[in-house]
C-alpha positions, 0 to 999 in steps of 0.5 A: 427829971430833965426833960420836964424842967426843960419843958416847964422852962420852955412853956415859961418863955414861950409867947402866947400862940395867938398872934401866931394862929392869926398868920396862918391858914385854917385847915380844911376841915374835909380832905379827900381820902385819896389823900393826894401829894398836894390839894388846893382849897381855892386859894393855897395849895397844902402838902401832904407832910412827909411825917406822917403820910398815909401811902406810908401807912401804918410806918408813919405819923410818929408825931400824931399817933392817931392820925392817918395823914397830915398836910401842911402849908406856910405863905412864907419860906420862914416863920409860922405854919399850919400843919392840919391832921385827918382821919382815915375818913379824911376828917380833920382832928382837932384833939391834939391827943387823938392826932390833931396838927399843931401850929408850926412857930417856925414852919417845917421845910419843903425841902431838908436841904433847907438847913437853917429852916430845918433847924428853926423848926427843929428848935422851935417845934420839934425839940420841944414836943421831944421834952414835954410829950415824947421823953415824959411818956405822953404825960398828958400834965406836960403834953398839954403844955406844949399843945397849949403853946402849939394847939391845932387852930381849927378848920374850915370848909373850903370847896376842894 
């Protein structure tokens, strides 16, 4: 199957996540459930990610079947960025088979009118989550590969 040879391929070149993990912020491990457009943890503020926002429930979240609403946040207009999942109750999940976030290589645009960010992060993130969970059935043997390589990082208690 094609898309599973793209995905061991592309597990096969893909760098180790770590050094990736440690440029990006933790998640707050506690949202409001109001879940408002931004929130600030004390020190960044996180936008709520439009795939998968909860004043668009339940049409929403395509990319983290489970969740109820995600936030993301970069320090940079390129590069690597957080992208952190809740429950309802505004819990983070940390499974990435129950809706977590993941670890953006290259972040997720403010805006789609940044096109060549768009299509950094289309390549890097997007495309491949496409060939190992979406176009395999979820299979969980070649998910788990693309969460290896894209895994949620973790969270922290931030006074919000």
């Amino acid at each position: 199957m094609k898309n599973i040879d793209t995905c061991t391929k592309w597990n096969n070149n893909e760098p180790n996540p770590e050094p990736l993990l440690q440029k990006i912020r933790d998640c707050p491990c506690i949202v409001p459930t109001s879940f408002p457009k931004e929130i600030y943890d004390g020190a960044e503020t996180w936008k709520a990610d439009a795939g998968c926002m909860a004043s668009k429930q339940p049409k929403t979240c395509e990319y983290h079947k489970g969740a109820y609403g995600c936030y993301r946040h970069a320090f940079k207009s390129s590069g690597p960025g957080s992208q952190c999942c809740y429950d309802k109750a505004g819990n983070w999940i940390g499974d990435p088979f129950e809706g977590a976030g993941t670890l953006d290589r290259e972040r997720a645009p403010d805006s789609i009118l940044s096109l060549i960010q768009l299509k950094k992060h289309n390549d890097h993130d997007v495309i491949p989550w496409n060939n190992c969970c979406r176009n395999t059935g979820m299979a969980e043997e070649y998910c788990r590969l693309y969460f290896n390589k894209r895994p949620p990082g973790k969270c922290q208690n931030y006074i919000l």
